[in-house]
PLY file of the C-alpha trace (Angstrom):
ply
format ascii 1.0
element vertex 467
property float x
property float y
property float z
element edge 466
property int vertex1
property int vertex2
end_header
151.68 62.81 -111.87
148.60 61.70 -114.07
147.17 64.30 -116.58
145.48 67.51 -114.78
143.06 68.43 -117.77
139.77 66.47 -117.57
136.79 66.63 -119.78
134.87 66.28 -116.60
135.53 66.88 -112.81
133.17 65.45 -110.22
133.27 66.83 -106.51
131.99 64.23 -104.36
131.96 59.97 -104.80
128.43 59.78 -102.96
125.97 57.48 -104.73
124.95 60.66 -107.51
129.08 61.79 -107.80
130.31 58.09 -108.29
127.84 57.24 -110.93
128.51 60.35 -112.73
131.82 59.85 -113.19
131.27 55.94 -114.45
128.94 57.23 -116.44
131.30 60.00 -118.02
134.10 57.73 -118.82
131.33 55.19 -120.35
130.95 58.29 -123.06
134.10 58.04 -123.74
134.39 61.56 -121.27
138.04 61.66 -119.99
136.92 62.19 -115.72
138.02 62.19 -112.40
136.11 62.29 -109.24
137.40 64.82 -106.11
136.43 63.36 -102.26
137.93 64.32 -99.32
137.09 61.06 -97.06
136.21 58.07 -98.33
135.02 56.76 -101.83
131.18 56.28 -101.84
130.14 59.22 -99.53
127.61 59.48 -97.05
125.93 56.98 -98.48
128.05 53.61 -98.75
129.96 54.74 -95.55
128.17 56.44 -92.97
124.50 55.88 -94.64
121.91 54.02 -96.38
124.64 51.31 -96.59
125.96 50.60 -92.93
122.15 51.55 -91.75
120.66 49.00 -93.53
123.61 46.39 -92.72
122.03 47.29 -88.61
118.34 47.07 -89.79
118.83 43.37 -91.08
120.80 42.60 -87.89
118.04 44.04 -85.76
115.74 42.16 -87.72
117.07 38.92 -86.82
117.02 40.00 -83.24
113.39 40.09 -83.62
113.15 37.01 -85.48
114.96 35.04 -83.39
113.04 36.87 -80.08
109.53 34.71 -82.34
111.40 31.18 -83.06
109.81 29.28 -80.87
106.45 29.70 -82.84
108.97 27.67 -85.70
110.17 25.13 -82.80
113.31 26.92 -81.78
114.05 27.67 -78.76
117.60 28.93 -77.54
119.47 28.59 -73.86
121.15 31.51 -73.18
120.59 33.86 -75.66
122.91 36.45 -75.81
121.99 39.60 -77.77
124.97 42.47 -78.55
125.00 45.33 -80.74
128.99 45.71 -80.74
129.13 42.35 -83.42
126.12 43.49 -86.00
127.95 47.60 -85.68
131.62 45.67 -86.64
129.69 43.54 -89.60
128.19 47.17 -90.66
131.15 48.35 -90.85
132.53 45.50 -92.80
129.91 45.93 -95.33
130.64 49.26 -95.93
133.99 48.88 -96.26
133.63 46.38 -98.76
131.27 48.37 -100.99
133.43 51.57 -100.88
136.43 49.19 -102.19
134.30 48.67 -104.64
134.18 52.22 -105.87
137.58 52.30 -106.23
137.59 48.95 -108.88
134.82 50.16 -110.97
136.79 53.46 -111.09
139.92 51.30 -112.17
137.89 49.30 -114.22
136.11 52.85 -115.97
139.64 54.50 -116.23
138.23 57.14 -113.95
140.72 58.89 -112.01
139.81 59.47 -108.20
141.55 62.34 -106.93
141.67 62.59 -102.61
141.61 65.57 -100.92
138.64 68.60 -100.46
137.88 70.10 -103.87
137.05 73.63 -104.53
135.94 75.54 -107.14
138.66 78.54 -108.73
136.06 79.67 -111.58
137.42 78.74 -115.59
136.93 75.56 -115.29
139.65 75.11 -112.57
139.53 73.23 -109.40
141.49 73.63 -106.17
141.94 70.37 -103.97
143.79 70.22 -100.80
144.85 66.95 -99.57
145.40 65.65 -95.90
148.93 66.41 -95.90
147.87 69.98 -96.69
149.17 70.25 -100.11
147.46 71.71 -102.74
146.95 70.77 -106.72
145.16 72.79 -109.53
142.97 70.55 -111.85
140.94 71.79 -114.78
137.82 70.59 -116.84
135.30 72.25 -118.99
132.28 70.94 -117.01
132.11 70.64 -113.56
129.05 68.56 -111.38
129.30 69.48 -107.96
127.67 66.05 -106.10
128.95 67.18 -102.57
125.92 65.59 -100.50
124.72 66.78 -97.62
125.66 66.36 -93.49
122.88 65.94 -90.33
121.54 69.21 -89.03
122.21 70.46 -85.70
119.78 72.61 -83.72
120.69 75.05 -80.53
118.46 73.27 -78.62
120.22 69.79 -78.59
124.06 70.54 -80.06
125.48 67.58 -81.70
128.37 66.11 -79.61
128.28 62.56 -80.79
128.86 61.48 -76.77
125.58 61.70 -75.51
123.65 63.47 -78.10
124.61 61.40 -81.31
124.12 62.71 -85.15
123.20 59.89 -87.99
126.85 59.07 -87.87
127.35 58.74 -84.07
124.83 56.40 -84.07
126.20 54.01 -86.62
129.10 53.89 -84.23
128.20 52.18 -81.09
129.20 49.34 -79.31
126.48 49.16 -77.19
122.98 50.22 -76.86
122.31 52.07 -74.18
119.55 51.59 -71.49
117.47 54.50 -72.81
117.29 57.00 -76.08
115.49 59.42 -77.74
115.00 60.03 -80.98
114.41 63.79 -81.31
112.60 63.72 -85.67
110.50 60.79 -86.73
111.16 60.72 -90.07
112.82 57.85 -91.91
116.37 58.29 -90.47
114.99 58.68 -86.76
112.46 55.88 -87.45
115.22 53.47 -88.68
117.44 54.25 -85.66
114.55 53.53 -83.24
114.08 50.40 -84.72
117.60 49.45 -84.33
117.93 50.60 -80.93
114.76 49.19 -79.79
115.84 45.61 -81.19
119.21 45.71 -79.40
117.40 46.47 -76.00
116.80 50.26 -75.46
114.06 52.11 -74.17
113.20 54.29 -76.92
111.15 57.81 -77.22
110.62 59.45 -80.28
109.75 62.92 -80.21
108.11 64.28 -83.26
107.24 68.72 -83.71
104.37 67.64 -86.21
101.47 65.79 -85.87
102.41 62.35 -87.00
105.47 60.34 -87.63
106.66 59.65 -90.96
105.24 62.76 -91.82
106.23 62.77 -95.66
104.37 59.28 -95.46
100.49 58.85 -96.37
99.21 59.49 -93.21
97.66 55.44 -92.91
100.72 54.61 -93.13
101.89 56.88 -90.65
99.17 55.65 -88.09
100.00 51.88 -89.08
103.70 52.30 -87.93
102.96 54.27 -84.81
100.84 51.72 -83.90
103.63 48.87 -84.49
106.39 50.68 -82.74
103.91 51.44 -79.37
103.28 47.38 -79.78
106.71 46.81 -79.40
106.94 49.38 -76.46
108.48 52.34 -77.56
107.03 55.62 -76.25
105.52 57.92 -79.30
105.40 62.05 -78.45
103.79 63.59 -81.39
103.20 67.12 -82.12
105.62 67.29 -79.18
108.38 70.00 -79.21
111.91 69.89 -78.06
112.71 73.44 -76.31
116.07 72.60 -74.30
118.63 70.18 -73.57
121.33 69.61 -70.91
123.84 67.20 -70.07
122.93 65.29 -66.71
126.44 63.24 -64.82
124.99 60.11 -66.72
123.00 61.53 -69.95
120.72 64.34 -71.01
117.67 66.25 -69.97
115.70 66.92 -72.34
112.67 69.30 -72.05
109.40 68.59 -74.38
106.13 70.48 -74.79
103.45 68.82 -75.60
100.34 69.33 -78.04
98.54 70.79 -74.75
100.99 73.05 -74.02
102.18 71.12 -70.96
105.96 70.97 -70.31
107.82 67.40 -69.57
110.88 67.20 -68.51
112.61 63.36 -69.30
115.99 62.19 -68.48
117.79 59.61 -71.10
121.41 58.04 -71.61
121.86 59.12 -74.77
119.68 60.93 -77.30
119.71 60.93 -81.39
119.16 64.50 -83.27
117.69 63.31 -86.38
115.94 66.46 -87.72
116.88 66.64 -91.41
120.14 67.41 -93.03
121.43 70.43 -94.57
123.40 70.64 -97.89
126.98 70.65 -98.49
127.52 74.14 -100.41
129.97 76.16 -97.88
133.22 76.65 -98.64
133.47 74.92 -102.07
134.21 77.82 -103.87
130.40 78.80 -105.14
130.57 82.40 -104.23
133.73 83.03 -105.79
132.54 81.48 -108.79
129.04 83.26 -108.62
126.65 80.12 -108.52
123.53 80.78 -107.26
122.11 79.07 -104.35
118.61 79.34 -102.34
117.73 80.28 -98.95
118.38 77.05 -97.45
121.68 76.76 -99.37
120.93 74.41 -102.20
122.58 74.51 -105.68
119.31 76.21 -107.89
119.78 73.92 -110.95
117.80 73.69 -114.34
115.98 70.57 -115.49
119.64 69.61 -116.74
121.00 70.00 -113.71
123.03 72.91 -115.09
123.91 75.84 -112.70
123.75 79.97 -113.36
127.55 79.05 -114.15
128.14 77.89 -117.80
130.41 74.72 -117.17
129.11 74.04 -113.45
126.17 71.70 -112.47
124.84 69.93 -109.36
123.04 67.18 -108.34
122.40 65.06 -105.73
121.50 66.19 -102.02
123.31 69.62 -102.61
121.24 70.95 -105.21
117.98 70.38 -103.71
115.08 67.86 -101.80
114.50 65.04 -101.99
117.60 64.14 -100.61
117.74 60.57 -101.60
120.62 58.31 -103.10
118.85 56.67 -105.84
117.50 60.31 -107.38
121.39 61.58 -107.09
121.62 58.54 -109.01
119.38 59.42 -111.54
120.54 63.06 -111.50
123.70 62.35 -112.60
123.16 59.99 -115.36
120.88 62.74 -116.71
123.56 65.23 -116.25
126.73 63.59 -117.96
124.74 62.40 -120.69
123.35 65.53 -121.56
127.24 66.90 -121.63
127.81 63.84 -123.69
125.33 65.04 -126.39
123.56 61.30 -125.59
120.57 62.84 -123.42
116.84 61.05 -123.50
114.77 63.47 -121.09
115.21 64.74 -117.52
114.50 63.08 -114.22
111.14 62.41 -114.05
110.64 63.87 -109.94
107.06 62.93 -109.55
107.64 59.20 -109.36
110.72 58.94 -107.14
109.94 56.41 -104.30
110.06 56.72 -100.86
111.29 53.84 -98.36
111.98 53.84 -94.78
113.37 50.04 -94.21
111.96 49.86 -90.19
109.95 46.45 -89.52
107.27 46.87 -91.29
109.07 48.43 -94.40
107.40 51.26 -95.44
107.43 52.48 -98.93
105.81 55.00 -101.60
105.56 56.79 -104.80
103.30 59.52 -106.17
100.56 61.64 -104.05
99.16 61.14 -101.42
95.49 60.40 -101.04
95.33 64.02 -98.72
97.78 65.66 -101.76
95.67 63.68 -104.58
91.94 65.37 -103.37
94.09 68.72 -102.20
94.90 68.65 -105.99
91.44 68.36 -107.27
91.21 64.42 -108.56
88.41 62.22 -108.62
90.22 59.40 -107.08
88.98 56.46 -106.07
91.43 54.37 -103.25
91.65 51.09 -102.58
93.55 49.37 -100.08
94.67 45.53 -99.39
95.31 44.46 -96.02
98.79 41.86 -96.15
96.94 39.62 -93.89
94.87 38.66 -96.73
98.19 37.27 -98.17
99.24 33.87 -98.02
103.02 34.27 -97.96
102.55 37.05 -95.57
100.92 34.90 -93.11
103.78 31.63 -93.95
106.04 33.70 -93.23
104.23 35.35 -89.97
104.69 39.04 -91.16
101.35 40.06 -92.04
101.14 43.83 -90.47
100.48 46.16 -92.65
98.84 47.02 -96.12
99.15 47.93 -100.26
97.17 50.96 -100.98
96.67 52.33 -104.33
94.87 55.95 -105.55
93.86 56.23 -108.97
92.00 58.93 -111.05
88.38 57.32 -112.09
88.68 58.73 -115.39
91.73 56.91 -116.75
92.67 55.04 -114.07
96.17 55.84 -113.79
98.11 55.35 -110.65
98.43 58.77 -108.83
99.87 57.03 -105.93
101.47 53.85 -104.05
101.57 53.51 -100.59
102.88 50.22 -99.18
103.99 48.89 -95.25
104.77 45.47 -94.18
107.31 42.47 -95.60
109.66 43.48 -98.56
107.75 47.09 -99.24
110.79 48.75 -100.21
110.67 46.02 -103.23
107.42 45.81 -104.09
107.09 49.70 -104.48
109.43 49.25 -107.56
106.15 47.74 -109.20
104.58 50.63 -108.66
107.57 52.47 -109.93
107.51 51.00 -113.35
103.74 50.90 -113.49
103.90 54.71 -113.68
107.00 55.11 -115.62
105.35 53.42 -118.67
101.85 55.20 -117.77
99.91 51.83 -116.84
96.68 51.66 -115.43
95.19 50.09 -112.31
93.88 47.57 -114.59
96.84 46.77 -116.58
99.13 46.19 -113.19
96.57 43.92 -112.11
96.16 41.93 -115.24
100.36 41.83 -115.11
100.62 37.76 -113.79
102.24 37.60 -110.72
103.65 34.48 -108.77
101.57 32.55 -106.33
102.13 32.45 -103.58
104.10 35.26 -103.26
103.87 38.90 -101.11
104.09 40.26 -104.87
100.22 39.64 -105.21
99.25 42.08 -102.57
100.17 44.70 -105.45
97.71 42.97 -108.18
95.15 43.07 -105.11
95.89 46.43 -104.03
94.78 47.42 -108.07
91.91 45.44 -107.98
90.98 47.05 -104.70
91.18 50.21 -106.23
88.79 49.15 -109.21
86.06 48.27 -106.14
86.63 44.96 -107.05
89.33 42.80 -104.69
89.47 38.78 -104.75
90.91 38.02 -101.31
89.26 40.58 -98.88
0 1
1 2
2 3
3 4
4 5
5 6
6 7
7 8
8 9
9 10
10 11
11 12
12 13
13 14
14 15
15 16
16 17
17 18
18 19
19 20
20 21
21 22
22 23
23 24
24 25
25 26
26 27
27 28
28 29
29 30
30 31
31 32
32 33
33 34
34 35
35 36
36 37
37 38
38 39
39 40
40 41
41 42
42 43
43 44
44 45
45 46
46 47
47 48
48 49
49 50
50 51
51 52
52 53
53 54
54 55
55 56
56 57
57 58
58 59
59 60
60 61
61 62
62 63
63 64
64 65
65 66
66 67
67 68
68 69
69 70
70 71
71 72
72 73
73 74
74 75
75 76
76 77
77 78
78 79
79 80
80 81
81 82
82 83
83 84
84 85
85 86
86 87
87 88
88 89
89 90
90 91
91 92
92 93
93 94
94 95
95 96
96 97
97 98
98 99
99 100
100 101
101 102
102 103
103 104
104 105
105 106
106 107
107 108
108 109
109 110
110 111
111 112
112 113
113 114
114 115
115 116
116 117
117 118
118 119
119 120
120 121
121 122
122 123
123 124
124 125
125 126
126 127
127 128
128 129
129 130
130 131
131 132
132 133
133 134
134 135
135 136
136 137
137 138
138 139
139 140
140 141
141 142
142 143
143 144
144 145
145 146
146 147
147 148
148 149
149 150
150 151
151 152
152 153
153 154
154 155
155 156
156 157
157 158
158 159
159 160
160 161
161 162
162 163
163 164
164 165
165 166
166 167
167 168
168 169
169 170
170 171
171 172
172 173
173 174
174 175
175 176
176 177
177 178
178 179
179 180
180 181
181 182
182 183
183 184
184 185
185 186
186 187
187 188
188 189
189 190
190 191
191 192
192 193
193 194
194 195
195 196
196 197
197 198
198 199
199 200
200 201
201 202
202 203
203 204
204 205
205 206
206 207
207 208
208 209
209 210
210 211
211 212
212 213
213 214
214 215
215 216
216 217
217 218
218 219
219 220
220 221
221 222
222 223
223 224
224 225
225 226
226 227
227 228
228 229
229 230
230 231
231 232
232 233
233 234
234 235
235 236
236 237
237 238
238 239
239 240
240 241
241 242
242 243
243 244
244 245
245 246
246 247
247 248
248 249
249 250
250 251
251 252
252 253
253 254
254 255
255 256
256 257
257 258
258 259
259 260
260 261
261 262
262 263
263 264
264 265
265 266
266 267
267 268
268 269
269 270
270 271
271 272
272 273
273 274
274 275
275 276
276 277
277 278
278 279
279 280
280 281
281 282
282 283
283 284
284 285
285 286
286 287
287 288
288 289
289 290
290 291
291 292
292 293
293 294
294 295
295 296
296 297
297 298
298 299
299 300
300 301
301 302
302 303
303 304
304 305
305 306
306 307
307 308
308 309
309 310
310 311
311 312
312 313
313 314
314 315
315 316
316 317
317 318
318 319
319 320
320 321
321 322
322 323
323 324
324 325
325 326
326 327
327 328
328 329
329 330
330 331
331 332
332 333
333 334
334 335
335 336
336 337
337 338
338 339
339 340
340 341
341 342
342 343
343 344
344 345
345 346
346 347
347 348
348 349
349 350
350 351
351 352
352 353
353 354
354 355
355 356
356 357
357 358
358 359
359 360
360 361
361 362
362 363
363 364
364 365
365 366
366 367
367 368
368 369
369 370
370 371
371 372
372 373
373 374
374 375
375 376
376 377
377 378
378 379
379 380
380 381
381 382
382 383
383 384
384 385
385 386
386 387
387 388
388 389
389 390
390 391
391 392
392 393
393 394
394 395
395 396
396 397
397 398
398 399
399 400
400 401
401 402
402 403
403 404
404 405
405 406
406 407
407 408
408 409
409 410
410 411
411 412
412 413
413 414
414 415
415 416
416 417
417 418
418 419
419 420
420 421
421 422
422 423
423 424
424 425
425 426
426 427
427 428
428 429
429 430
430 431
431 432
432 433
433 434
434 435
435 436
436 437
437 438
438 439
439 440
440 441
441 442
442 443
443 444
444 445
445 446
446 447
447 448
448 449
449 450
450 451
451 452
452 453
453 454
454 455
455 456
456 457
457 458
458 459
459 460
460 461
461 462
462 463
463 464
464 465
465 466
């Protein structure tokens, strides 16, 4: 049996637990990483990963549905969701193999089974068979993610009322669904769904979907999704379910108060997640977590527990893969003695990859006047664009906010072709402090979507070319 002393234990291989552990062992940090499924977590194999894999096949769908505007035209076209959900699968089988080779490559040691924490430095983990082995390290990152939450009001069952997960795992899409949360994850489900033939409803509590979103974009994408015929219920509330002999009733109040009861196959519960903290040992150990049962962490990611950290979904919002990323870079390198800074929070984008994409970084325009700036906003339509016309995706928009008195970039806000790119633009423009001018005097390719973010500058300087 390999070596049970560690300089570093990770619990959890998601995108943050993974990277944490490379990372380590980069240092020249002896460290093993603890899962109890698969390597990659929630991410690579029930996730962004497999998710994404459906989005581009749905995406097709739609292409293909426009061809004949290229002068193709198909006899008998067949569309099936059970082929693009095996080829998801595929792909995220493939990328969680490749886990396991960087960890060979790394000389990390991955360590199967459900870890828990004993307090000392020690770590419990119980493996399928039941057995149980005692490992030990000095510091600790618990990087145990984060599951869908379930609500009394429509219980989970993954038969007709599907999580996230349930959802990645269908053969066939059924005649009708709704999707019960209209933020990214239910968003990016309705897509799918919609592409592969269903009639979809999305029922939203608050006002608008995408609700993290700037609300134009919000109002851009609920315009596109009723265009393409799915049924929007906004500040609409969800106050019972049942199970009907073919699917569920569902009962919705609306923003009038008026109660409508609708009848679906299936229906998708995508109303947030909820961390990952129960029975991994925190209490025993005395780490301290909040109200909603996140890890409280320091800008270090270091817990109440000398020794212990967290990062990633399970030690707080937002619950995205590339910040538990970030988080445990930070984190190791810091326990390495190597650390430059923290993890800079304000400029960690957003992106929802529906068609149009939708993507964003920084405030608002509602948070950037709530906050007192003198902003001035500008906004670029993509139909302005020349490659977004070629390529006949021209919906949607680049919209910048930037203070008047330096001009620096408060916020991003982009929808339409490749926004979950571009936004990285925006990303760097902030990270090294640029101004609206200094992104737009930044070259970019012609012709190429990439100019809608020079344009969407110069559109917040009063002053755009092509509009």
């Amino acid at each position: 049996m390999a070596d049970k002393s560690f300089d570093v234990i990770v619990l959890g291989s998601g995108p943050g637990g993974y990277v944490a552990a490379i990372r380590a062992a980069q240092l020249g940090l002896n460290a093993a990483c603890v899962e109890a499924e698969d390597l990659g977590g929630v991410c690579l194999n029930i996730g962004c990963i497999p998710t994404k894999a459906l989005l581009s096949s749905a995406a097709l769908v739609n292409e293909v549905a426009g061809a004949d505007k290229h002068g193709i035209t198909f006899d008998n076209l067949q569309i099936s969701l059970a082929p693009a959900q095996e080829r998801s699968r595929s792909v995220a089988n493939q990328l969680s193999k490749g886990v396991a080779f960087l960890f060979k490559k790394n000389k990390v040691t991955p360590i199967m089974g459900f870890g828990r924490l004993l307090g000392d430095g020690g770590v419990e983990v119980t493996a399928a068979d039941g057995s149980k082995e005692r490992y030990s390290a000095p510091h600790i990152i618990v990087a145990t993610g984060s599951r869908p939450r379930d609500i009394s009001v429509l219980p989970i069952d993954e038969e007709r009322v599907w999580s996230s997960t349930g959802a990645l795992f269908q053969q066939e899409a059924p005649a009708s669904l709704a999707v019960v949360g209209a933020g990214a994850v239910g968003m990016e489900f309705a897509d799918v769904y919609a592409s592969f033939g269903s009639d979809v409803t999305v029922i939203e509590a608050l006002d608008r979907i995408l609700p993290l979103e700037d609300a134009d974009s919000s109002t851009l994408m609920a315009r596109s999704f009723k265009k393409r015929g799915m049924t929007i219920m906004t500040s609409a509330r969800l106050e019972s379910s049942e199970h009907t002999d073919t699917g569920v009733r569902l009962s919705v109040k609306d923003k009038n108060g008026d109660t409508h009861v609708l009848e679906f196959d299936r229906a998708l519960s995508a109303i947030g997640r909820v961390p990952n903290t129960a029975d991994i040992g925190l209490e025993a150990v005395g780490v301290a977590v909040d109200g909603q049962g996140f890890i409280e962490v320091d800008p270090l990611l270091r817990t109440n527990v000398e020794g212990i950290y967290a990062i990633g979904d399970c030690a707080g919002p937002p619950m995205l893969a590339h910040k538990a990323t970030h988080e445990g870079i930070v984190c190791v390198e810091h326990i390495a003695g190597q650390g430059h800074g923290t993890v800079d929070y304000a400029n960690v984008p957003n992106c929802t990859y529906t068609h149009p994409e939708v993507a964003s970084v920084g405030l608002t325009e509602e948070q950037a006047r709530e906050a007192g700036h003198d902003i001035e906003v500008g906004k670029f339509p993509m139909v302005g664009n020349g490659r977004a016309l070629a390529s006949g995706h021209s919906e949607g928009f680049v919209k910048v906010i930037r203070d008047r008195q330096y001009s620096e970039i408060l916020g991003a806000h982009i929808v339409g072709p490749s926004a979950t790119e571009l936004i990285a633009e925006f990303v760097i423009g902030r990270h090294l402090e640029s101004t609206a001018e200094e992104m737009e005097k930044a070259m970019h390719p012609h012709p190429t979507i990439s100019e809608t973010v020079a344009e969407g500058a110069l559109a917040a300087l009063g002053r755009p070319l092509h509009i």
